[in-house]
Backbone bond lengths (Angstrom), bond angles and torsions (degrees), N, CA, C in turn:
res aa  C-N    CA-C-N  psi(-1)  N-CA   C-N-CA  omega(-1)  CA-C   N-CA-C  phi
1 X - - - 1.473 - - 1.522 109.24 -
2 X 1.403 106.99 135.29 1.575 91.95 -169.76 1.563 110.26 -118.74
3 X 1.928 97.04 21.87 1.888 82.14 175.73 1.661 83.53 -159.78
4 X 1.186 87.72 157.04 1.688 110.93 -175.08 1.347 110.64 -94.04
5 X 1.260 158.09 173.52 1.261 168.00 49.59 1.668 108.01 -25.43
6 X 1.391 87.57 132.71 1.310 112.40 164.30 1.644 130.02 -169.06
7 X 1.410 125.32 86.09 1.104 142.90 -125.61 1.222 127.80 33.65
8 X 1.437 121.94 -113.18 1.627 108.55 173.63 1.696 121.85 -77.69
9 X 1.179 110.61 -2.59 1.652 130.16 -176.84 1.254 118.27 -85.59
10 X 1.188 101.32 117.44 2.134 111.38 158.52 1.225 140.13 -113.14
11 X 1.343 98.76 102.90 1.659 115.41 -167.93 1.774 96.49 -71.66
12 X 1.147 99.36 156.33 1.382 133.74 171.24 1.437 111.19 -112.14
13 X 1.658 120.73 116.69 1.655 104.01 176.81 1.216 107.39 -140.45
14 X 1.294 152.81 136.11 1.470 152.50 140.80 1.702 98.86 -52.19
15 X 0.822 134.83 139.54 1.547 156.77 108.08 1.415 137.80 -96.80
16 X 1.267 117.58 115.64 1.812 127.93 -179.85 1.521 119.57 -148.90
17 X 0.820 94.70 120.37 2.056 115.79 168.14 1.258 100.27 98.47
18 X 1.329 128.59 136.20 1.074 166.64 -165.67 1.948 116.00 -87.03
19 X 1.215 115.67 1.12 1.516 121.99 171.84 2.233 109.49 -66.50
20 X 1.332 92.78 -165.79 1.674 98.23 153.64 1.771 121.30 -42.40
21 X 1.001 132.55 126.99 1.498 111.50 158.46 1.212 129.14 -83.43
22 X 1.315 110.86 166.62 1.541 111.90 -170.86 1.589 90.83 -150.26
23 X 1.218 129.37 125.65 0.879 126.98 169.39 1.665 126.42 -109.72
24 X 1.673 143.39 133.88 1.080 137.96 -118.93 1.583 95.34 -131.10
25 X 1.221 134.31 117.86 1.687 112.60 176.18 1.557 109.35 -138.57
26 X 1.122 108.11 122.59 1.649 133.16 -141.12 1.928 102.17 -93.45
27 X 1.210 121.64 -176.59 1.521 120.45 -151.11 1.580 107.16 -97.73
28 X 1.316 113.62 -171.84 1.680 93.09 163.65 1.434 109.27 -104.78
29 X 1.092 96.27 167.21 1.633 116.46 -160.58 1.375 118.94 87.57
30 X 1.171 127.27 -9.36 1.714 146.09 -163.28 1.384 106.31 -120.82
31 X 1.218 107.39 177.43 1.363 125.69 -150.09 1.939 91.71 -150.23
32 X 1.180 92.92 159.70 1.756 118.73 170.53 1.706 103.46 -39.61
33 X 1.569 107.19 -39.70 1.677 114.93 -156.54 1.817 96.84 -73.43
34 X 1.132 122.65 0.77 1.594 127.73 -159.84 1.836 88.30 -81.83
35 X 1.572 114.69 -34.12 1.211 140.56 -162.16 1.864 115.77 -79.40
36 X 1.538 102.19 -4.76 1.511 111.06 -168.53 1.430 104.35 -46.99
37 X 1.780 114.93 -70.93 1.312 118.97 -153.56 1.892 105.05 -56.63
38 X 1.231 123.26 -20.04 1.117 133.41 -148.44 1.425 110.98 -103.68
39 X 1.836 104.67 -8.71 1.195 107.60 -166.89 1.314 96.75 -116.08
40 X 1.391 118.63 -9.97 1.739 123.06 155.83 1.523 133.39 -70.52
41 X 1.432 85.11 -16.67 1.600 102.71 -172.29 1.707 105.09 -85.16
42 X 1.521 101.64 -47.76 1.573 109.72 -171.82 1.644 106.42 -74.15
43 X 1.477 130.66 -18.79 1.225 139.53 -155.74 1.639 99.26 -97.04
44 X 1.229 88.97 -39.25 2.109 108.06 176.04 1.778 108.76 -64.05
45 X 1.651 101.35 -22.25 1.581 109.16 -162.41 1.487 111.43 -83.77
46 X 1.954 110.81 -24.46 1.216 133.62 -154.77 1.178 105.04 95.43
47 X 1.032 160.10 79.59 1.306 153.37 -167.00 1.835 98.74 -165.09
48 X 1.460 99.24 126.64 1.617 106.47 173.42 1.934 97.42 -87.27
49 X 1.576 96.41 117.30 1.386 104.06 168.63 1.883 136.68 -98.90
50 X 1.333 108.22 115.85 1.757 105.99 -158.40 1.385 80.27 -100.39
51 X 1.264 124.94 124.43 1.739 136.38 135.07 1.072 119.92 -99.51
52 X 1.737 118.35 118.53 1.650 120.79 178.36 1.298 108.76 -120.07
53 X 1.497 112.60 132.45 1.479 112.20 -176.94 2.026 112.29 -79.58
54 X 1.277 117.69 113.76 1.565 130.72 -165.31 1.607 91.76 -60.08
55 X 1.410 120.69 139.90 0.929 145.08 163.51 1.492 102.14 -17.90
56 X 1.591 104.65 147.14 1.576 110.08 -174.75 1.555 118.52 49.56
57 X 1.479 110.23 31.70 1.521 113.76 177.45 1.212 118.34 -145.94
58 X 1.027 123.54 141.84 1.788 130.19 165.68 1.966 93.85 55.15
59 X 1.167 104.85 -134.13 1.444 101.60 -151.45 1.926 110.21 -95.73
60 X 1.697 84.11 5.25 1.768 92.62 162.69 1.176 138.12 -83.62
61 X 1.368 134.11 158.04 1.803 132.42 -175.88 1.210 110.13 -38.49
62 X 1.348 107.95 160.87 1.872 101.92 159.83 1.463 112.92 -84.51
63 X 1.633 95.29 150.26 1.481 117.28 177.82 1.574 89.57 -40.32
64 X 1.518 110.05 170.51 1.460 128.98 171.49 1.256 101.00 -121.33
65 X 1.350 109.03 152.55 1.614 121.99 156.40 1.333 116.53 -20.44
66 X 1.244 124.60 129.16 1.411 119.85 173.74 1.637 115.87 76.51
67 X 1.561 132.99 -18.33 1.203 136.04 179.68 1.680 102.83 -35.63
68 X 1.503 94.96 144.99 2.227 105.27 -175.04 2.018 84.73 -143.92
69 X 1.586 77.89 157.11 1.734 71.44 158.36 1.451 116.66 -79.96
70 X 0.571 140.11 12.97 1.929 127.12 -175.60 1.671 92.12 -116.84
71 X 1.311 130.27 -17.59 1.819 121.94 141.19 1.228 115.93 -52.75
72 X 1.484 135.03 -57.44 1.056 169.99 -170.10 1.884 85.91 -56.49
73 X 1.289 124.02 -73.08 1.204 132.04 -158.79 1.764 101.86 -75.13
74 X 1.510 113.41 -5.78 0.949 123.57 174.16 1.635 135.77 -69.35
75 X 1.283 79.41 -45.56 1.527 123.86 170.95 1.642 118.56 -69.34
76 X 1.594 106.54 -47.32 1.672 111.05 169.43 1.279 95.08 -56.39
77 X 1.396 111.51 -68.38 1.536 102.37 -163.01 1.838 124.20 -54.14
78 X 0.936 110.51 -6.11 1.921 126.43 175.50 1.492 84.63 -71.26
79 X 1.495 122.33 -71.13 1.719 133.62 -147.24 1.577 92.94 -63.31
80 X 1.654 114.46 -49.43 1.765 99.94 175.59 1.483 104.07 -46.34
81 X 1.363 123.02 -74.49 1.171 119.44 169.29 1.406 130.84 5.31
82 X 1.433 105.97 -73.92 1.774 118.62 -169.10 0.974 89.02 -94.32
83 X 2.047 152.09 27.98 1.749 133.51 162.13 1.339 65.90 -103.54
84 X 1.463 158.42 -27.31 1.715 138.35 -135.20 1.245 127.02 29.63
85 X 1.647 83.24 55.93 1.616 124.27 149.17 1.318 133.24 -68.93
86 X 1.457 143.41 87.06 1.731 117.55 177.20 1.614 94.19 -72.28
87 X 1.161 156.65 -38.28 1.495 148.23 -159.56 1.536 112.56 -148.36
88 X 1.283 94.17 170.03 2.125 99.55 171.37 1.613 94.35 -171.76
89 X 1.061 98.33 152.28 1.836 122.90 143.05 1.624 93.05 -43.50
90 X 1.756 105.97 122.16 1.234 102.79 133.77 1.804 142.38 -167.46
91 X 0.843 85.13 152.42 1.900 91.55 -157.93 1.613 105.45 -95.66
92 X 1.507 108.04 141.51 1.513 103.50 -178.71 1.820 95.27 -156.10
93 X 1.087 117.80 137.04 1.413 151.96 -152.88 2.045 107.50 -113.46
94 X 1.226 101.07 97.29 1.415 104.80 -173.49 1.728 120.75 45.68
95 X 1.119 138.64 -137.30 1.407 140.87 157.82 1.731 90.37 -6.63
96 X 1.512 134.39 -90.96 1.098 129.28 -168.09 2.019 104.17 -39.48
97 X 1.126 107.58 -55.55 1.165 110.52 -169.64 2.007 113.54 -48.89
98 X 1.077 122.74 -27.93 0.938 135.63 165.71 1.838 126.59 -76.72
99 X 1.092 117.96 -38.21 1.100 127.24 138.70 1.942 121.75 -34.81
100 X 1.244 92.59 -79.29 1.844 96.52 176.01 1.729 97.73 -59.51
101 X 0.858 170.90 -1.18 1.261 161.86 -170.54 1.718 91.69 -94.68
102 X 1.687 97.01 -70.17 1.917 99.59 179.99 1.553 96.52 -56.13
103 X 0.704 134.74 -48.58 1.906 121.28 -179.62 1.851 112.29 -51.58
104 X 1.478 104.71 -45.96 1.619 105.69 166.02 1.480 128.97 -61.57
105 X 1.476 96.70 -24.80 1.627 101.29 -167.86 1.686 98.24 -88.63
106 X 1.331 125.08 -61.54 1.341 146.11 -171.98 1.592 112.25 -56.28
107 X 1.564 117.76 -50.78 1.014 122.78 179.82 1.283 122.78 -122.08
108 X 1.731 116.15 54.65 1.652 118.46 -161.65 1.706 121.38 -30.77
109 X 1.383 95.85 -57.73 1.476 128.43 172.39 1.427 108.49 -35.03
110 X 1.395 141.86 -34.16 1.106 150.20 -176.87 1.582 130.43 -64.71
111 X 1.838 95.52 -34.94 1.441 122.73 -152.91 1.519 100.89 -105.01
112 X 1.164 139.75 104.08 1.395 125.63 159.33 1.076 154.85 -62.83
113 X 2.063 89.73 -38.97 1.495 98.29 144.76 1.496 94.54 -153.88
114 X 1.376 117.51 171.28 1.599 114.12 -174.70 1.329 115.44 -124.58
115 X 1.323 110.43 140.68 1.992 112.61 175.95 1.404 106.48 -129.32
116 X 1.407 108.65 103.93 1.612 110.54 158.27 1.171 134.20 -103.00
117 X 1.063 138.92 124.34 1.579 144.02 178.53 1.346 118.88 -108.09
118 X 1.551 126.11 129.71 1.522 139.32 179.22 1.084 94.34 45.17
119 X 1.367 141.60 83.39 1.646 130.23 170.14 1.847 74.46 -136.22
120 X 1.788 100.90 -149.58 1.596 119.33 -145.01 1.666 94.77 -168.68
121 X 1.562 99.54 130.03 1.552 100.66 158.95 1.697 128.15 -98.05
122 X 1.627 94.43 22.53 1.624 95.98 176.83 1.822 80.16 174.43
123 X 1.635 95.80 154.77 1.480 105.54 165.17 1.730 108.20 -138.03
124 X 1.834 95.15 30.17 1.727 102.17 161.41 1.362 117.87 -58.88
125 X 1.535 141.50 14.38 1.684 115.91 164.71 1.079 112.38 -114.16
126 X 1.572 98.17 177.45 1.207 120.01 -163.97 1.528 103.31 -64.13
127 X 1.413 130.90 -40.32 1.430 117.65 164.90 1.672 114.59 -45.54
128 X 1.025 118.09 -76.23 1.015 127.58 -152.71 1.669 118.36 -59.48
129 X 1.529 106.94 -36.01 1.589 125.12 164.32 1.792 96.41 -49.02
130 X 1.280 114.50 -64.10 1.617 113.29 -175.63 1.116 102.76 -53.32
131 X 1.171 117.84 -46.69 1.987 113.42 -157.34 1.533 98.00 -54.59
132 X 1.548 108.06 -54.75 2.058 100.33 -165.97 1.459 96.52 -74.57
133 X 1.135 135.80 -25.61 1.411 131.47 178.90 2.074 104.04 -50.22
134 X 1.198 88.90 -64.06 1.388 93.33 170.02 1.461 126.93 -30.35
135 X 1.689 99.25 -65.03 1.325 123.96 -178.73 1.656 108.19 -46.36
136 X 1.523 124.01 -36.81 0.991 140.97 -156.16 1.272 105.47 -72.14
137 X 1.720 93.88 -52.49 1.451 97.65 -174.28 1.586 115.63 -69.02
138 X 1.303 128.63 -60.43 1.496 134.39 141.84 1.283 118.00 38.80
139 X 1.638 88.66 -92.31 1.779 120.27 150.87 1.371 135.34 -37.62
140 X 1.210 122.68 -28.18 1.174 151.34 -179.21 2.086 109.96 -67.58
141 X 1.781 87.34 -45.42 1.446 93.30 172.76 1.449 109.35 -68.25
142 X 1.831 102.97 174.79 1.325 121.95 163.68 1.432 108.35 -50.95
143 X 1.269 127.68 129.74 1.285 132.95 148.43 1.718 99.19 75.07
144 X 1.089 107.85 30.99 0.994 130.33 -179.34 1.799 128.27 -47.38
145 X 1.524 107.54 -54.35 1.120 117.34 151.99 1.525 133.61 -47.97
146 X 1.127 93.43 -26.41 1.514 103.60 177.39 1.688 119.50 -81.56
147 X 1.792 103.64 -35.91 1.239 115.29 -177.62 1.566 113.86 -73.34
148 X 1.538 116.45 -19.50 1.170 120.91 -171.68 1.784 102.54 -89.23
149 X 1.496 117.59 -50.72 1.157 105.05 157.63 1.528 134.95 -52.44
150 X 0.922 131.51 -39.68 1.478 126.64 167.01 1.948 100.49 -76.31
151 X 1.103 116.93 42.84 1.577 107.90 170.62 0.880 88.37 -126.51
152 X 1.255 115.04 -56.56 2.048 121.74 -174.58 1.000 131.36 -75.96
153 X 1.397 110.60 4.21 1.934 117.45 -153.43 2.063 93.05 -64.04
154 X 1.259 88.51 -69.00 1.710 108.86 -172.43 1.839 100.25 -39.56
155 X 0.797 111.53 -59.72 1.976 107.06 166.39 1.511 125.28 -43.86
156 X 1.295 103.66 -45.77 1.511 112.90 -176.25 1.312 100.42 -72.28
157 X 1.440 143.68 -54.51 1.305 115.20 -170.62 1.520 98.44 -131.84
158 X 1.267 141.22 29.86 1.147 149.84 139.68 1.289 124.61 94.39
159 X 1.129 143.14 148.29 1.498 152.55 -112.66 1.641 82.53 -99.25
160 X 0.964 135.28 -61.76 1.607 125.44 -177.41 1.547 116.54 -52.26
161 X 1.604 111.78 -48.89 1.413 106.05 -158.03 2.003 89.23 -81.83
162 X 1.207 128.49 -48.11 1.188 130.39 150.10 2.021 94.49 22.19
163 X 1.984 79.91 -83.95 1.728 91.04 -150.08 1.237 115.97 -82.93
164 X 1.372 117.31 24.12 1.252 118.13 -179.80 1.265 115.74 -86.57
165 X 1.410 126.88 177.47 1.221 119.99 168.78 1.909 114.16 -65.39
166 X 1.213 116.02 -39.19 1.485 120.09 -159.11 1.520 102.16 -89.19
167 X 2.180 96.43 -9.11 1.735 86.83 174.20 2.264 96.80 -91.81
168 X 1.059 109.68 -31.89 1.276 107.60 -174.40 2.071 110.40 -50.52
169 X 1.518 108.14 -50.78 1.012 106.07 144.21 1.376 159.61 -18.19
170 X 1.079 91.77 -55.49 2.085 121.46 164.35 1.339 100.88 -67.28
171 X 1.258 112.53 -49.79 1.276 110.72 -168.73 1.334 138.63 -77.73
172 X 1.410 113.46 -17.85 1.509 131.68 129.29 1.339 123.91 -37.27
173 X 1.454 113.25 -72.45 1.217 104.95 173.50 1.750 122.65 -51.05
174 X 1.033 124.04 -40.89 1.565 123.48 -170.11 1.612 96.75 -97.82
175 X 1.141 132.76 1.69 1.639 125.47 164.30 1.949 88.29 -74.26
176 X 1.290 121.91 -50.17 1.437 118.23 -157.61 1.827 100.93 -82.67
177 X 1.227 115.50 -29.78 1.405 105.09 156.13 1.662 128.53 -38.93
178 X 1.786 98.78 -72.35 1.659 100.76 167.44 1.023 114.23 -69.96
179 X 1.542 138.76 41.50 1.679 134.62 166.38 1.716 86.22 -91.81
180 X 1.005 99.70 -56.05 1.489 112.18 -166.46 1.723 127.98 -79.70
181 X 1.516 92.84 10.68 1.709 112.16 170.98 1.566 103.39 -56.14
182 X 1.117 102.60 162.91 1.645 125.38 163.32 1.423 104.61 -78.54
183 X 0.997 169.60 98.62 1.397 156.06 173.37 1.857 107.59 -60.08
184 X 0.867 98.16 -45.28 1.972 115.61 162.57 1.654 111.13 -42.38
185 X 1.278 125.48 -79.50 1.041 129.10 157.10 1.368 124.96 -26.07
186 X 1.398 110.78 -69.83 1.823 106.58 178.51 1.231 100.94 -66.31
187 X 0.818 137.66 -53.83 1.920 123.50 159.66 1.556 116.22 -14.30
188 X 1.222 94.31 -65.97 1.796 104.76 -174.14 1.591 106.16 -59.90
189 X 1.496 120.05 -44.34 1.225 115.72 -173.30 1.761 110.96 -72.14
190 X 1.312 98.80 -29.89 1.930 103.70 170.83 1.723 105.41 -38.42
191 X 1.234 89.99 -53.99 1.783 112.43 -161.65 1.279 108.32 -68.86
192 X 1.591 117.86 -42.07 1.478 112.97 167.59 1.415 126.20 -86.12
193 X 1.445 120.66 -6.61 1.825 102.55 155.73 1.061 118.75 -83.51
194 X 1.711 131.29 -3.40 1.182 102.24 -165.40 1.815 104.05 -87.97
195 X 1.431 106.38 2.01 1.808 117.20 167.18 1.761 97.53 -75.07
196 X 0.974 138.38 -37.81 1.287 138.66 174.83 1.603 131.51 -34.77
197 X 1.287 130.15 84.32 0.896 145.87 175.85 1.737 130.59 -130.22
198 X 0.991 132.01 105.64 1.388 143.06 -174.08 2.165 115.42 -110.47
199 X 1.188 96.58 1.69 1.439 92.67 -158.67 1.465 98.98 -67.29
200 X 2.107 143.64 12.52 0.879 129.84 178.96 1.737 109.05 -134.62
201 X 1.666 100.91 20.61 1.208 118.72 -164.55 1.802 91.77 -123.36
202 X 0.978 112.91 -44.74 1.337 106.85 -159.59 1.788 129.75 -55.01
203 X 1.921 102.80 -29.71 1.309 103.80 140.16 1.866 145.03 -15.37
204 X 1.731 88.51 -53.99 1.855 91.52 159.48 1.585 114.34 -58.68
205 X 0.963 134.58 -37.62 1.196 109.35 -171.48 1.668 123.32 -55.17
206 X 1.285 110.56 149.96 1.472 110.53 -169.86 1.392 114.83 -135.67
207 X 1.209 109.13 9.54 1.453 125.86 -174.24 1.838 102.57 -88.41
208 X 1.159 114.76 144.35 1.348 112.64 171.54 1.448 114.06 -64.68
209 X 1.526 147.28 134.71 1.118 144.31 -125.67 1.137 114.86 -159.43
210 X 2.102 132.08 94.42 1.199 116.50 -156.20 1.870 83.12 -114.78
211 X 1.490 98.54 149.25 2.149 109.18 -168.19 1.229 82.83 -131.74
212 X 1.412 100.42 122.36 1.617 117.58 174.52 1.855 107.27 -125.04
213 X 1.205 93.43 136.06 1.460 113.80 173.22 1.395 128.27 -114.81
214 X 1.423 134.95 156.61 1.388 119.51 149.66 1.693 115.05 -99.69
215 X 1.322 90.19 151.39 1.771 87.73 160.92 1.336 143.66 -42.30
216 X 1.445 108.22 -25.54 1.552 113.74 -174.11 1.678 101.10 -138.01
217 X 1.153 116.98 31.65 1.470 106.29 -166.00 1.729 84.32 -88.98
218 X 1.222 111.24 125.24 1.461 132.92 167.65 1.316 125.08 -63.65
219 X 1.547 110.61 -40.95 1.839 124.61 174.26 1.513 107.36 -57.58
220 X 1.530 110.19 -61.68 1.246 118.53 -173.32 1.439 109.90 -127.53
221 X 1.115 96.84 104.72 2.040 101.99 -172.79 1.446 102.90 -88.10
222 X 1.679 93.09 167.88 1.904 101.87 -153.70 1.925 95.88 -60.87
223 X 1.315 108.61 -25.65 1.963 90.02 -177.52 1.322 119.45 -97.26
224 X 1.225 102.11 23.99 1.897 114.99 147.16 1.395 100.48 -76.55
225 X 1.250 127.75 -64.42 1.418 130.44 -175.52 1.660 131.45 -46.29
226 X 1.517 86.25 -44.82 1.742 100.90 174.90 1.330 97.24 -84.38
227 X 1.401 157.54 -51.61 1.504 123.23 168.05 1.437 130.27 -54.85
228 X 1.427 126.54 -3.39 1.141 131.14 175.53 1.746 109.11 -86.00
229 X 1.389 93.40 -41.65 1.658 98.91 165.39 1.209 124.54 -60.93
230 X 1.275 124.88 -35.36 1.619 149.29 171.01 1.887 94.38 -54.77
231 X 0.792 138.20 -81.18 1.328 155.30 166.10 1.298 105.83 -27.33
232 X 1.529 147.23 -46.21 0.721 146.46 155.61 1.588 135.05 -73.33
233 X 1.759 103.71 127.82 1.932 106.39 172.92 1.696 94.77 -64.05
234 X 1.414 122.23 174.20 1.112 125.52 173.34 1.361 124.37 41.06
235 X 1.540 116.58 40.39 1.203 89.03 177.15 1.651 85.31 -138.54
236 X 1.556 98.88 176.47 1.509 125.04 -170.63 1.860 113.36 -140.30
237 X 1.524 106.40 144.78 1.106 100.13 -170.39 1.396 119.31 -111.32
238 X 1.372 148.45 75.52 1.530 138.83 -157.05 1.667 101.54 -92.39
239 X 1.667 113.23 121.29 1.773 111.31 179.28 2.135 89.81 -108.01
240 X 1.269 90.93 143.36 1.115 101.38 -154.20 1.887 98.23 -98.23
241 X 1.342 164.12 152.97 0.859 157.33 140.62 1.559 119.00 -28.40
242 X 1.514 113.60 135.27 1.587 110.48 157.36 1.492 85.01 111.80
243 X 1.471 112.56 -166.11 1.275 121.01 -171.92 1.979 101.68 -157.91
244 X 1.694 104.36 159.55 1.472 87.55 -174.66 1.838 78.41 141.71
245 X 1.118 122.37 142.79 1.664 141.99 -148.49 1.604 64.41 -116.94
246 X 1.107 118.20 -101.29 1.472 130.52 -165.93 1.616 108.46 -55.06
247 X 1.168 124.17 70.75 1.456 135.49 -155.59 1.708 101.83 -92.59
248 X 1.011 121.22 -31.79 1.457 133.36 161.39 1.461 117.32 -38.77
249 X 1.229 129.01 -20.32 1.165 124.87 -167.34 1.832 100.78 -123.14
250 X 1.404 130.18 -52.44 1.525 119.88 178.43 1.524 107.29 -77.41
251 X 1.252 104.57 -9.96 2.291 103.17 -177.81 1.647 85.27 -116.87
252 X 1.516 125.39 32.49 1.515 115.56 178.64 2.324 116.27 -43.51
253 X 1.057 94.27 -35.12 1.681 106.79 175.91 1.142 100.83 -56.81
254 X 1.252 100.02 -68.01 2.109 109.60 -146.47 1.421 94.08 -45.81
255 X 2.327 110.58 -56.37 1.409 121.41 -147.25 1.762 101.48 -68.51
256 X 1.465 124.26 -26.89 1.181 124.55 -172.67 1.565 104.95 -82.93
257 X 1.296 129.34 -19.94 1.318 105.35 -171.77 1.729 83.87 -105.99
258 X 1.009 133.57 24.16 1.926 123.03 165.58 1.262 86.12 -101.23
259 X 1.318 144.82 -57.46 1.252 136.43 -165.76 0.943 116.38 -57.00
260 X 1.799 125.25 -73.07 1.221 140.22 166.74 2.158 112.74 -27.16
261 X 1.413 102.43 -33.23 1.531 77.44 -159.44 1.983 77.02 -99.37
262 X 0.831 119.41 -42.81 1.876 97.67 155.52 1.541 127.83 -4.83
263 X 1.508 100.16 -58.95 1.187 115.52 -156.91 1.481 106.45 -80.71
264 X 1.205 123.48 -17.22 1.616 137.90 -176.74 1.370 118.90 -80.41
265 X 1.636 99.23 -26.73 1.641 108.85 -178.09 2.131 106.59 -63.39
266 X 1.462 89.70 164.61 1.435 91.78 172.79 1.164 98.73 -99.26
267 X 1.882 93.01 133.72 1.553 118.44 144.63 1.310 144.98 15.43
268 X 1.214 129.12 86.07 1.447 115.33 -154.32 1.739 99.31 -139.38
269 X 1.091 115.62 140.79 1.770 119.87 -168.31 1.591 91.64 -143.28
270 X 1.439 111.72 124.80 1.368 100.12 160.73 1.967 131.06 -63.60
């Protein structure tokens, strides 16, 4: 079955292989597919891999009025639910990454162990309030989705992999992704991180906790990461070389074997 119900909401999910789960939750503007290289790596490891596309994305409902991540994290935790899941591995990537954090904090018990990359333990400043304000407006235009992706592309996975051939590539594919955005939705989600704040919550987490950065990622720079680690028992901080918001995909090696050999360690809950 490849989509959930859960009240008025329709998730979209890949599930495959039958190991531990780990479940993967991807950025905004993106989709589950952001998750490919990562879902070969964990599937190669033994690992049963769940990718669900977050509300207002890929082949799921649109966000609703008012949607936050800790709704959002609300909702993962329903889908563990209906796989008859009590826990998993799980990793989440900016927007996703914030999501799995409210899933670590809210529902410790859930998380076995946690991987976040370029995400945020609050988006209380004055940068960051402007930045989605911006974004909002952006969006707001004609074709809007489109204009915001071709603004950010070169940030998200970085001025080299950009100009490569395999980034020109990518970039086809995920220009025709945001053709088909909600512009409504990423609107709504603008509006609901900027309520997003965890920086006095994140202490609950009890899950062992690996915070990954890149070197040059501009969205979320490496001392977003190291105060999130700070905040966290059990956790560790690896910043990865290169630069790129969406760093998972041009450092696809480096980020799969930090995760992957993460994922091998034993079990640890404060």
């Amino acid at each position: 079955m490849a989509f959930f119900i859960h009240g008025p909401h329709r998730h979209y999910y890949y599930d495959s292989g039958a190991g531990s789960p780990v479940l993967l939750l991807h950025g905004l503007g993106n989709s589950g597919r952001a998750w490919a290289p990562q879902a070969s790596a964990l599937l190669s490891l033994g690992h049963r891999v769940i990718v669900s596309d977050l509300l207002g994305h890929g082949a799921s409902s649109e966000a609703p009025e008012g949607i936050t991540a800790h709704a959002q994290a609300l909702e993962m935790l329903a889908l563990l639910d209906h796989l008859g899941l009590e826990s998993t591995h799980l990793i989440g990537l900016s927007l996703g990454g914030m999501v799995a954090l409210e899933m670590a904090c809210h529902a410790p018990e859930a998380v076995q162990q946690l991987v976040v990359a370029g995400t945020f333990a609050s988006m209380n400043s004055t940068y960051r309030q402007g930045l989605l304000n911006d974004w909002a407006a952006n969006l707001a235009q004609a074709d809007g989705c489109l204009k915001r992706f071709k603004a950010t592309w070169p940030a998200l996975v970085g001025a080299d992999y950009a100009a490569s051939a395999e980034g020109q590539c990518l970039y086809q594919a995920w220009h025709a992704q945001a053709a088909q955005l909600s512009a409504q939705s990423q609107i709504r989600w603008c509006n609901g991180m900027k309520r997003y704040d965890l920086s006095n919550q994140l202490p609950a987490i009890q899950a062992a906790t690996l915070v990954l950065a890149a070197e040059g990622d501009l969205i979320s720079p490496r001392s977003e990461a190291e105060d999130i680690t700070q905040r966290i028992d059990h956790a560790r901080q690896i910043t990865l070389p290169g630069d790129g918001h969406v760093f998972n995909i041009p450092y696809a090696q480096a980020f799969n074997q930090a995760i992957c050999t993460f994922l091998q360690e034993p079990l640890q809950h404060a």
